[in-house]
Structure formats: C-alpha cells, structure tokens
N, C-alpha and C positions, 0 to 999 in steps of 0.2 A: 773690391766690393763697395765701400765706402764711395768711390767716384763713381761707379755705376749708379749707386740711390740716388745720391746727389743732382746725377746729370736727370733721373726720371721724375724727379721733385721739382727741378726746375720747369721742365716741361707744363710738370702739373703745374704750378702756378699761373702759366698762362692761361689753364682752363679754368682758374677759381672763377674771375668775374661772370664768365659765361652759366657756369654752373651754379653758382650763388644766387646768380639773379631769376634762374629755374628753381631755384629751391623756394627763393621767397615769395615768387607769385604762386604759386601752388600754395605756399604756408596762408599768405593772405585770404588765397580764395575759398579754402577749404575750412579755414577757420572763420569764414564772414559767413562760407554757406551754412554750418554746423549752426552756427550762432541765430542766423537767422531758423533757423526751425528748433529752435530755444534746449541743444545738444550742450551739457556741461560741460562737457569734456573739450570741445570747440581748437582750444589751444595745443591739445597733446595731439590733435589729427594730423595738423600739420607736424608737428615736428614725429611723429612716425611713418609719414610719407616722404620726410625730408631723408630722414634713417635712413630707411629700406632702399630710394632710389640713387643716393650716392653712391655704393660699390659699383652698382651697375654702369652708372652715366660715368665714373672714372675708365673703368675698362674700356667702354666703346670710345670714348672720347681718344683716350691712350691708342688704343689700335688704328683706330683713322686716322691719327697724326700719323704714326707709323706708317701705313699706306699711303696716304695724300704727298707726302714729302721725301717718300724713298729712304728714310731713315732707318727702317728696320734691314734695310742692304747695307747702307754702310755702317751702321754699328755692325753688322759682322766682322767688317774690316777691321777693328781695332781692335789692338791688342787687351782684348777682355773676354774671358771666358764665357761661355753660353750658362754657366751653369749660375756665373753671379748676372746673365742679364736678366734670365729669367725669376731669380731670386729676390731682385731689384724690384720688377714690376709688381711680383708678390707683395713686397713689403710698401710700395708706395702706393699700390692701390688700399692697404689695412691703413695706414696712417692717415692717408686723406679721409676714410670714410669715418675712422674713429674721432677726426676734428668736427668734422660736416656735423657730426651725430650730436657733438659736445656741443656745437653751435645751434643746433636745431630748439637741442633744452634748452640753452640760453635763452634765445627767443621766446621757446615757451611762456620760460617764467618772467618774461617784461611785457609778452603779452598780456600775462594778467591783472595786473592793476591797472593796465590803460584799459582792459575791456569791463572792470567794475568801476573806472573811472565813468564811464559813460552806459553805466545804468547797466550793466551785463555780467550780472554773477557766477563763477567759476567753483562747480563744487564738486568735480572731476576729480580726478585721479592728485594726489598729493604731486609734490615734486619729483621725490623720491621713486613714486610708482611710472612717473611719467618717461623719467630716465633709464630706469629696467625694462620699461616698455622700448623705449626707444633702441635702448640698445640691442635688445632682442629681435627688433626689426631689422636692424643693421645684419646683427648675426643669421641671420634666415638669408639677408642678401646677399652676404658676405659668401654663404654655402653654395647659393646657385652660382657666384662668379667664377668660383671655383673649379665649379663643375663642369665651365663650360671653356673655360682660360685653353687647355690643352688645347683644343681646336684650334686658339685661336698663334699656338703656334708651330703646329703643324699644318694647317691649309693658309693658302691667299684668304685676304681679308673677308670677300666679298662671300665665297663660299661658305670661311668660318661663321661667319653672320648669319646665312640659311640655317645650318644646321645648328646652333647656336638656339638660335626660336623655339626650335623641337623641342630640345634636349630642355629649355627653359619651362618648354606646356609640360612637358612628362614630370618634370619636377614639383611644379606650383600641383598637379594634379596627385602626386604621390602626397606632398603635405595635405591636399586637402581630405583626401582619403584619408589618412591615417589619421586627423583629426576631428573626420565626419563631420565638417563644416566649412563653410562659405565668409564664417568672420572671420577678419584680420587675424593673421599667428599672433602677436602682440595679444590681441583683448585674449587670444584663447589663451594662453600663458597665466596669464592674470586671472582669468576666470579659475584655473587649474589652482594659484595658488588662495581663492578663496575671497570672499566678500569684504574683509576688513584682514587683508596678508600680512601676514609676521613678515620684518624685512628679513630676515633669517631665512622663511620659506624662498622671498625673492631674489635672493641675494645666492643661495643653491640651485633653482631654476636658470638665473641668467650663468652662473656659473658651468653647468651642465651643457648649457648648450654655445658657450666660448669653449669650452672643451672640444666637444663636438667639431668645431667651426676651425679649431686648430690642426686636430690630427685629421680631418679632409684636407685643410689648407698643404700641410705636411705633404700627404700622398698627392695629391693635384700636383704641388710642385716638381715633385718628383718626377713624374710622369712627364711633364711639360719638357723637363730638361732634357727626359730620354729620347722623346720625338723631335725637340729642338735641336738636339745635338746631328739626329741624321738628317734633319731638313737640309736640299740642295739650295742656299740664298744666291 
C-alpha cells in the first residue's frame, strides 16, 4: 500500500507546476477583477476558486496519464493489489488537494498587505473565515470527485469523461436546489453561520461537512474496488 501512494505522488508531482501555474492565474485574475470593481473580499475569490478546482484538475490530470501512457495496463501487471491501487488514488488525490487548499490561504494572506500596500483595502472575510471557507470549497469538490471516481474505473477514459460531465451537472444542480441559490456553497456556509460567526459555529459547519466528505469518500471507494476488481485490463 505504502509503495502504491508513493508511486501516485510521485506522479502527482509532475503535475504540481502545471497545475500551480493554473491555480495562480486564476488567483491573479479573479482577484485584480474583484479588486477592480472595489469587492473586499477580492483575496479570498481566489483562493476559493484555487480550493474547489484542485480535486477535480488532480483526478482528470491522474486519469489522462493513466490513459496517454498505458500505465493503468501495466500497473495491472504488478504484483499489487486493486484494492490498495484504488485506495492509493483515493488518498493522493485528498492529500494533493488538502496542500493546494493550504496554499491557496497562504497566498491569500500575502496577498493582503501587498494589496493595502498599494492603496487597496481588504475588509473581507478574517483569515480564519477565509480558510473554512476555502476548505469548504475543497470539501463540495472533494464530494463531486467522488462521485464520479467509479466511472472512471470502470469505463475507458474517454467514455468515463462523458458521462462523468452528467453526473457532475446533476450534482452542482442537486447543491443548488437544496440551497435555493446560485452563490458560491462557500459564501452560503458562511451566510448559514451568520454576520459576525462564532468560530465554534465555523469550526462545526466545516466539520459536518469533512464528515460528510469522508463517509462518501468511504463508499465511493468501495465501490470503485468492486468494479475495478472485475474490469477486464
């Protein structure tokens, strides 16, 4: 198990630059555009945009390699079980997107003194709120990757990816329903815990829904193994 993660970590490392350098044009721009139409909050867009699209861009990334290089054929061949490969991807797409998220904050908060350094005041969300927000975003992306992970190893890549989109609209449309809104889950969270949140209240809300985010990840996993295990490779 332990050399399974390893070998899918290492992988992932060759996607950080690629992916880092996605994450911080988006932070830039979303944070220049916010700023520019004089939005407080300017710093925390990005880094809840940075959240929410890490799980996702790790999975897709992970599965293309896997198809582009014919690696998911020969890891078959080696003497490692299906049930730690799949286990493996589980755990290295959570760990990459828990750094991305922890990095995201980071940025946040360096963005702000360079953006009051040049005349642009930040009277958004605390630190504290920026990172339960952020995590939160993560966690929502974390639930859709989940959800759609089996497919991707039970079908060819190309197919999983069709039906993968579906299953992502029916999802993003299930949150929005049940939230009877069109704002970010993140600000709705935050709204839910109130104008000026107890970290107490934040700190149970984010908690509730890493909960949530676990016992899917749980059965998703499961699942994956059971269909991985009869896939013909």
């Amino acid at each position: 198990m332990k050399r399974t993660i390893m070998s899918e970590l290492a992988i992932v490392r060759t996607l950080v630059p690629s992916i880092a350098g996605v994450g911080l044009f988006i932070f830039v721009v979303l944070t220049a555009v916010r700023a520019s139409n004089g939005d407080s909050d300017m710093s925390a867009a990005g880094a809840f945009a940075i959240s929410a699209m890490s799980p996702i861009m790790a999975m897709t990334s992970l599965a293309g390699l896997d198809n582009q290089n014919g690696w998911e054929r020969y890891r078959a061949t080696l003497p490692i079980s299906r049930k730690d490969i799949v286990s493996a991807r589980y755990l290295c797409i959570t760990i990459f997107s828990v750094i991305m998220t922890c990095a995201a904050v980071l940025l946040s908060i360096v963005a702000i003194p360079i953006l009051n350094s040049v005349g642009i005041p930040s009277t958004g969300e605390t630190v504290f709120e920026t990172a339960i927000a952020s995590a939160i975003s993560m966690l929502f992306s974390l639930m859709a990757v989940f959800l759609v992970l089996p497919l991707f190893f039970r079908f060819e890549h190309m197919k999983a990816q069709r039906l993968s989109v579906g299953l992502y609209a029916l999802y993003m449309c299930l949150i929005m329903g049940t939230l009877n809104s069109f704002i970010p889950i993140s600000n709705q969270f935050m709204s839910i815990a109130g104008t000026n949140p107890d970290l107490a209240v934040l700190g149970c809300l984010c908690g509730a829904v890493a909960l949530a985010t676990v016992v899917l990840g749980v059965v998703s996993c499961a699942i994956s193994t059971k269909v991985y295990r009869a896939r013909n490779l």
